[in-house]
C-alpha atoms as one frame of an Amber mdcrd trajectory, in Angstrom:
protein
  99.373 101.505 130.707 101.841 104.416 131.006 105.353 104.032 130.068 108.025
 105.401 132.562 108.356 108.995 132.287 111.708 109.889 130.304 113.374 113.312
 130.390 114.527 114.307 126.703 116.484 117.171 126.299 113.245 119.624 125.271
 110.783 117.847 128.524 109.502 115.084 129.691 107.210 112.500 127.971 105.510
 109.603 129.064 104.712 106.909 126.573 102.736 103.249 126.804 103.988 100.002
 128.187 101.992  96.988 127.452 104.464  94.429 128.849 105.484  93.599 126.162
 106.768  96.862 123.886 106.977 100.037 125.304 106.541 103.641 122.641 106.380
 107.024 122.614 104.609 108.402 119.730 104.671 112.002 118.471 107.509 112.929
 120.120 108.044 116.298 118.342 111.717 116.948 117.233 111.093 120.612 115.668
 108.741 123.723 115.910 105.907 123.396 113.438 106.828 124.416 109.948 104.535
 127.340 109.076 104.337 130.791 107.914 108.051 132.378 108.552 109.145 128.368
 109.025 107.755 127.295 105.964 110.378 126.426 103.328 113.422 127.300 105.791
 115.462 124.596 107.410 113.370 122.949 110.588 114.135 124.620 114.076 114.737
 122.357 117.086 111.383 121.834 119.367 111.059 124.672 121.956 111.463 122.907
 125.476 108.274 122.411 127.725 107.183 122.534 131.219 105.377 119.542 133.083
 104.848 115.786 131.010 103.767 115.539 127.805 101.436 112.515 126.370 103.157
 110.989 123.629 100.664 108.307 123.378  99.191 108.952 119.679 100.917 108.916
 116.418 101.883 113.010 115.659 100.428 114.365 112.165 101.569 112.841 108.694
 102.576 115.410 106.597 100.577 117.040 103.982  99.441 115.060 101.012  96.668
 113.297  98.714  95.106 110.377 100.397  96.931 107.264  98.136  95.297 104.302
  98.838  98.197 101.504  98.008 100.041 104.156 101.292  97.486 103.603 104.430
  98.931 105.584 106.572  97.018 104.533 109.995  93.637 104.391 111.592  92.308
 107.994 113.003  95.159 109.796 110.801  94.985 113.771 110.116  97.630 115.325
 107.837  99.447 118.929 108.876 102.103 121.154 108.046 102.790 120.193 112.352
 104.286 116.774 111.778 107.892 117.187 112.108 107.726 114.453 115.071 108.982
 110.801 115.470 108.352 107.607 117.484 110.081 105.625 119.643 110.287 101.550
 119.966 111.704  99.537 122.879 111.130  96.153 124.118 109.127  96.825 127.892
 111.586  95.063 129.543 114.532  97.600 130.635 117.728  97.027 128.819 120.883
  96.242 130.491 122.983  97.627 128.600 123.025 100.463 125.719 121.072  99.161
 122.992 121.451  99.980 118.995 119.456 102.802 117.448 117.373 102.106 114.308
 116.364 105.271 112.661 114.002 104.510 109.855 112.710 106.674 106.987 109.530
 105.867 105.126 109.205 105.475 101.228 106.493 107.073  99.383 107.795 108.754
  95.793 108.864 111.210  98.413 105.215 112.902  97.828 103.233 110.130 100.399
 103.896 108.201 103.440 104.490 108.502 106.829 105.681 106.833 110.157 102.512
 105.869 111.518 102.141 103.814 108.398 100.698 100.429 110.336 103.449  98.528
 108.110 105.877 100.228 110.575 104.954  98.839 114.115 107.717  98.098 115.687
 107.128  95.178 117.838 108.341  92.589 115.986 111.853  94.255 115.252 112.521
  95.382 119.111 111.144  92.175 120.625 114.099  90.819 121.131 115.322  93.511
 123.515 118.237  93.809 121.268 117.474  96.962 119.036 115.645 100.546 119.838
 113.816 101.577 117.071 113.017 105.445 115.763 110.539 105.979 113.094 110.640
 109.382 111.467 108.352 111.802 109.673 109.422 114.334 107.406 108.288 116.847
 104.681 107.319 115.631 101.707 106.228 117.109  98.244 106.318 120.295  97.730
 106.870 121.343 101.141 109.811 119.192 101.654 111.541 119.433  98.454 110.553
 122.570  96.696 113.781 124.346  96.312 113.024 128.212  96.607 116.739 128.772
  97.908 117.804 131.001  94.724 114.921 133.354  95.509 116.684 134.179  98.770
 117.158 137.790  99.251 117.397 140.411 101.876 113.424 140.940 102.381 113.290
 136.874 102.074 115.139 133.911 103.132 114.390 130.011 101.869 116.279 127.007
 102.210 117.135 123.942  99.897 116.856 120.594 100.750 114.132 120.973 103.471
 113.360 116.524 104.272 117.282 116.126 104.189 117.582 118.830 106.783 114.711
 117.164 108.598 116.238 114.068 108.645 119.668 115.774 109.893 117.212 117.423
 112.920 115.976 113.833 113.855 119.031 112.260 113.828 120.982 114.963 116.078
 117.489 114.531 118.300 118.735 110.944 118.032 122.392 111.775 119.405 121.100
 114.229 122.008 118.199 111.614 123.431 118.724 107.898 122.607 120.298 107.134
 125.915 117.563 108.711 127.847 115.665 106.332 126.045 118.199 103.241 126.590
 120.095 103.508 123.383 123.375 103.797 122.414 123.804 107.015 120.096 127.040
 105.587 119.025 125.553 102.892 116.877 123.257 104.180 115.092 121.710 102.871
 111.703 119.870 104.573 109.404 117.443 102.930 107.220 114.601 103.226 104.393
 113.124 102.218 101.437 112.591 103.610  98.078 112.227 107.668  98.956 112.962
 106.596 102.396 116.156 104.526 100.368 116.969 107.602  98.700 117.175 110.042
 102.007 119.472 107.156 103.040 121.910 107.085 100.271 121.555 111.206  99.976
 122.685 111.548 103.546 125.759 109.274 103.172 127.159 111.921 100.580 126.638
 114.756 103.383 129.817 115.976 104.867 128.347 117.190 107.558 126.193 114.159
 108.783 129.528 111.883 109.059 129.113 111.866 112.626 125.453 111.278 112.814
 125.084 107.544 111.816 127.037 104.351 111.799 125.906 101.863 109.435 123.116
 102.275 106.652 120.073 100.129 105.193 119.088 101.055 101.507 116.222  99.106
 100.085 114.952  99.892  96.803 116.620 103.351  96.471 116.039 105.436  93.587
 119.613 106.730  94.313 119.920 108.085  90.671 117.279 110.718  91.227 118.307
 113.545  92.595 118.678 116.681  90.270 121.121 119.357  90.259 119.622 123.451
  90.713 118.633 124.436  87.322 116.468 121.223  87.190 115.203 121.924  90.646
 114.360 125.482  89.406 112.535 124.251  86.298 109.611 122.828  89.208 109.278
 126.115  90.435 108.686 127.447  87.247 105.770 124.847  86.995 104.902 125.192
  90.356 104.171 128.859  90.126 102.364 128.458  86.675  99.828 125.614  88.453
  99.104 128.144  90.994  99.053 131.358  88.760 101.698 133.117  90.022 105.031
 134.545  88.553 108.883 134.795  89.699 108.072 138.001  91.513 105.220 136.565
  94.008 107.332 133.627  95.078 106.914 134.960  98.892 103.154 134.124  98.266
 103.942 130.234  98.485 104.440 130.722 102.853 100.829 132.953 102.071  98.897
 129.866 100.550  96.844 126.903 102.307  99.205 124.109 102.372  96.040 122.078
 100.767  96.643 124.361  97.496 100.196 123.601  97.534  99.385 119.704  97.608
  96.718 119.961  94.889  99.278 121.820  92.340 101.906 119.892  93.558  99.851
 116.417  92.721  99.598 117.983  88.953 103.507 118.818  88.915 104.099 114.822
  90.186 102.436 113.595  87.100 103.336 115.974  84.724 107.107 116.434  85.215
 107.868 112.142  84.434 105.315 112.358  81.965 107.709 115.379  79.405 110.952
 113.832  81.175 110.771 110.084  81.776 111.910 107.993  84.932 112.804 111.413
  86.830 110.400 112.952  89.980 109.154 116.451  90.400 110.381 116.430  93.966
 113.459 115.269  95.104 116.504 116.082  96.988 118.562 118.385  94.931 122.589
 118.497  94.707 122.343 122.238  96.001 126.245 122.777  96.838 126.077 123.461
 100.305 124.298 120.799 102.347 123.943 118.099  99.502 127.717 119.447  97.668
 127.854 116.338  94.688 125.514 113.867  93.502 125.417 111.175  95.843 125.804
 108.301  92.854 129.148 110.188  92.028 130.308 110.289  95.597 129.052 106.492
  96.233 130.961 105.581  92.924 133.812 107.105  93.736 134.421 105.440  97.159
 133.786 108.805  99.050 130.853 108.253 100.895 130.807 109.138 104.829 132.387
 104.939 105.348 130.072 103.072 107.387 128.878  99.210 106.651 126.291  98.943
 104.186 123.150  96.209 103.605 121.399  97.151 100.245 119.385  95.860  97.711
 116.697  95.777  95.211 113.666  93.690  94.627 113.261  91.409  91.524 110.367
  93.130  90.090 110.684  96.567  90.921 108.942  98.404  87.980 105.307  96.021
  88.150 104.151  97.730  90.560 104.595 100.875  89.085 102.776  99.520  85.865
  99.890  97.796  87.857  99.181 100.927  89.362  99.169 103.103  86.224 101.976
 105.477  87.923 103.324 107.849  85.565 107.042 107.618  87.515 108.444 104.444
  85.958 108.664 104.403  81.962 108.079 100.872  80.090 107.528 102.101  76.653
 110.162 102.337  73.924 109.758 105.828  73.397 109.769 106.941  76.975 113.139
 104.901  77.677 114.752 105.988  74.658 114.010 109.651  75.995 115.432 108.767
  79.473 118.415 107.361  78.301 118.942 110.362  76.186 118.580 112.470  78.979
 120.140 110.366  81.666 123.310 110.937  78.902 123.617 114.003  78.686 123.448
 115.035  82.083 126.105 112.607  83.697 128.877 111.587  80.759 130.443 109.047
  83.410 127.704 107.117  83.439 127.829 103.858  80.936 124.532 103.597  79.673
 123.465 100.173  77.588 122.968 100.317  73.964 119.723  99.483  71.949 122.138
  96.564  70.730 122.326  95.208  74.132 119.377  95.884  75.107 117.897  93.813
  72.418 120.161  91.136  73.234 119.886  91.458  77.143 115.645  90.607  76.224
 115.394  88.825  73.292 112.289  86.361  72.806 110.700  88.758  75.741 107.262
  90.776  74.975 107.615  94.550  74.733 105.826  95.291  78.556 109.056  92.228
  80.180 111.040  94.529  78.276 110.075  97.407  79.322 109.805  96.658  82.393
 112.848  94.896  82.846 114.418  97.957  81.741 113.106  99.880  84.254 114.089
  98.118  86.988 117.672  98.176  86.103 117.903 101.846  85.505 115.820 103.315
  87.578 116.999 100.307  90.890 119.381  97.876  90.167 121.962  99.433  88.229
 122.286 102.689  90.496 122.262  99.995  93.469 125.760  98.271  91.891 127.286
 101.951  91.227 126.734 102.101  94.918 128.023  98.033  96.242 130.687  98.747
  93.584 132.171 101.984  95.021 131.512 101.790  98.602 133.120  98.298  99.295
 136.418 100.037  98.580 135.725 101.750 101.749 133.420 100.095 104.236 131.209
  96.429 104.347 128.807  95.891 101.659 126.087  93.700 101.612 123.478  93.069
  98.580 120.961  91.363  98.200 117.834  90.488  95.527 114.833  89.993  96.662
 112.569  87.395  94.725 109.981  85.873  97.026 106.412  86.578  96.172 102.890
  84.608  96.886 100.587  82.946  94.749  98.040  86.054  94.023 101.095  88.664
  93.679 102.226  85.917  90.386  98.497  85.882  89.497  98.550  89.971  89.456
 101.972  89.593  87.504 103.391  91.308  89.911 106.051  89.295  91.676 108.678
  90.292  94.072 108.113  93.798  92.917 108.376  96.946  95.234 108.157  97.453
  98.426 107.007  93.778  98.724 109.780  93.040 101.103 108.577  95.690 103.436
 106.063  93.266 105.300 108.743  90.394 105.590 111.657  93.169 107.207 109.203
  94.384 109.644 107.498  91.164 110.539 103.943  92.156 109.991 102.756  90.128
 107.474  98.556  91.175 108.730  99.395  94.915 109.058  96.421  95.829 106.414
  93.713  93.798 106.451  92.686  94.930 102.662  96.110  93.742 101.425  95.620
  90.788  98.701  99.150  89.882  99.443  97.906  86.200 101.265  94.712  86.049
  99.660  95.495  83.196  97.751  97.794  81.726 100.570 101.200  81.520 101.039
 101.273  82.906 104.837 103.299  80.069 105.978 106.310  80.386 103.802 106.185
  84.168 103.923 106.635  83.641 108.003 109.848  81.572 107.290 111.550  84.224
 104.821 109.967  86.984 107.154 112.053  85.303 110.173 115.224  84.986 108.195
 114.797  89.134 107.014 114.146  90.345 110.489 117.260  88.289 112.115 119.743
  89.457 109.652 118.563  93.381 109.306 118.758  93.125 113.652 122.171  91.471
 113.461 123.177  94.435 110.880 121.697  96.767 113.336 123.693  95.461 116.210
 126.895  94.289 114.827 127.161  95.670 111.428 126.854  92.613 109.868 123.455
  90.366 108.720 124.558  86.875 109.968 121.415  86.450 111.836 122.402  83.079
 113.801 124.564  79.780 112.598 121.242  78.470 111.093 120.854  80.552 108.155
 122.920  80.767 104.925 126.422  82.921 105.488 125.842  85.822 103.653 129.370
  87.201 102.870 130.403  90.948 102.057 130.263  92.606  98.132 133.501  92.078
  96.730 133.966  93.532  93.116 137.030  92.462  92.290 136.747  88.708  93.080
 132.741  87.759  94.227 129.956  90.240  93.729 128.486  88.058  96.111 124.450
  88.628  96.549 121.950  87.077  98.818 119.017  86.336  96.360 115.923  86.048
  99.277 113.002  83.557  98.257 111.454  79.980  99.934 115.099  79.168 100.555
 118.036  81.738 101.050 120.761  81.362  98.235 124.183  83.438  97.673 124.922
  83.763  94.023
């Protein structure tokens, strides 16, 4: 049944209530970015006359169909998806409720809101949180950074998702209330390229006043690239599609499908000559992104607002199982990355072979390799970040190790984006997921209750307590105890 009708600042929209939730779906938050729009920084939705339906998920954004990223029944890709979603419990809340603004992962080249993972029922059914799920651009037409090409017959913009993401969230500060929520606690959260938005926007000056407390799971907060590097993609860009420095204006000329397909061969080939880095990323442009946001998180000068993040224990298996090019396990590849990761930060204290060797002795060259991966390319970046930021604002970490039965038998293991599921609650949200095959559904509901009470309580107070039953999970300290909830059968702080 219709929702009630709610008056945003562009119109009005009218959702669906089924007693129980109540959404509005494809709520667009900018004009469609195409032909003169297309690589420039997104323009706020036009307003409308009469109601719109926002009953239906909006577009995803362009991009190859990846199987292990479903991204919904009955869903169509366009360049017309700048639009988000909106979650509320039916029942109308008494008082202004917390906003939860969440970005989807997705190697920052997939994904999108209407991913069934991100239903929202379980997280608002308390009545105690109102949820906004967010699409943005993503590959090449969200991080292609044609900025230095700007000239007087032709204007481009860096940064294009982060700017996105700046759009929803001031959508978020003009309209929450409408909606029942308070724009003065808001949260942003995400995971892996979702994650890495997160921790990119907390080193933007100008988004200070935007959000309130941040979630960071999995964030691969180490890869973002400064403009030379950025320009280097163009360079391959233009070669895949047979065009030179001078026809750079052609890009806004081409099918966006053309722009995914050489964009696809940039993905692989750009970690394949430059291990553990990404073709598209945000980019440390000097203007709205001014420092890289590991420095600035480091450093303790990160816009100051509480902070739950984490890793997973297995991060890099995934990676491995599915053959992605994005996550180096062999010698060779991480010798090259740590060369590289060298010489383009000299802050950064980067392990030995030495240690290395000692860190994994009696361990097989792929639990090397892998565990290698997962501290460079997740873990380690996520301590630079506890480390640093506690000196200014709550920091909570956490590991997290559960897995089931088949994901051991796959030897994959609490690797990423497992915890997505538990967070959300929807532990059946793709029926082809092998997750449960070989059981384990009952202990995954008992971690999956813990998760969702303590990211709510962070939500709403800023700090994941969750309730007097579960194991007090106390803030990052490094100077006395880095203490970390490790998540599995049974909660533990180490």
């Amino acid at each position: 049944m219709n929702a009630a009708v709610i008056t945003t600042r562009a119109g009005q929209i009218a959702g669906t209530d089924d007693g129980i939730t109540a959404t509005w779906k494809g709520v667009r938050y900018a004009q469609a970015p195409v032909g003169p729009l297309r690589f420039r920084a997104p323009v706020p939705v036009a307003p409308w006359e009469g109601v719109v339906q926002a009953t239906e998920f909006g577009p995803a954004a362009p991009q190859k169909a990846n199987p292990s990223v479903p991204l919904g029944p009955d869903t169509v890709t366009d360049e017309d998806c700048l639009s988000l979603n909106v979650w509320r419990s039916a029942a109308t809340p008494a008082a202004p409720l917390p906003v939860m603004v969440w970005l989807h992962g997705g190697a920052y080249t997939f994904g999108a809101s209407s991913q069934p993972l991100f239903d929202g029922t379980t997280l608002v059914s308390t009545g105690e949180v109102l949820l906004v799920t967010v699409n943005y651009r993503i590959g090449a037409l969200g991080f292609l950074d044609l900025s230095g090409f700007s000239d007087e017959t032709q204007a481009f913009d860096s940064n294009l998702a982060l700017r996105d993401v700046m759009l929803a969230l001031e959508w978020v500060q003009a309209n929450a209330a409408a909606f029942g929520g308070d724009p003065h606690q808001v949260t942003l959260a995400g995971e892996s390229a979702g994650a890495g938005l997160v921790t990119a926007m907390m080193a933007v000056p100008s988004a200070a006043h935007l959000f309130h407390r941040a979630i960071v799971e999995s964030s691969p907060v180490s890869s973002m690239y400064d403009s030379a590097r950025a320009r280097t993609v163009v360079d391959r860009m233009l070669t895949e599609l047979g065009l030179d420095a001078s026809q750079v204006g052609r890009l806004r000329e081409l099918p966006a499908d053309d722009l995914v397909t050489a964009g696809m061969a940039v993905y692989a080939e750009v970690p394949a000559q430059a291990p553990g880095t990404l073709a598209f990323a945000p980019v440390v442009d000097g203007d709205l992104l001014p420092e890289h946001p590991v420095r600035v998180l480091r450093e303790g000068r990160a816009n100051p607002v509480p902070l739950l993040i984490g890793t997973n224990k297995d991060e890099a298996a995934l990676f491995t199982f599915m053959k992605s090019p994005l996550i180096p396990i062999t010698e060779e590849a991480i010798t090259t990355m740590l060369t590289q990761m060298a010489r383009q930060d000299t802050s950064i204290e980067l392990p030995t072979r030495e240690q290395i060797l000692a860190t994994y002795a009696g361990q097989r060259a792929r639990g090397t390799g892998l565990g290698i991966a997962r501290e460079i390319g997740f873990r380690m970046p996520t301590l630079w970040a506890a480390e640093g930021h506690a000196a200014v604002a709550p920091v909570f970490l956490y590991r997290f190790d559960h897995s089931t039965p088949m994901l051991k038998v796959l030897r994959l293991g609490a690797t990423h984006a497992t915890e997505l599921p538990y967070v959300w609650g929807n532990l059946h949200a793709d029926s082809k997921d092998l997750t449960f095959v070989l059981g384990g559904r009952g202990a995954g509901r008992e971690v999956s209750h813990r998760m969702v009470a303590r990211w709510r309580s962070f939500v709403t107070t800023g700090a994941p307590t969750g309730s007097d039953e579960l194991v007090l999970w106390p803030p990052f300290d490094p100077h006395t105890r880095r203490a970390t909830l490790v998540i599995d059968h049974q909660d533990s702080v180490v």
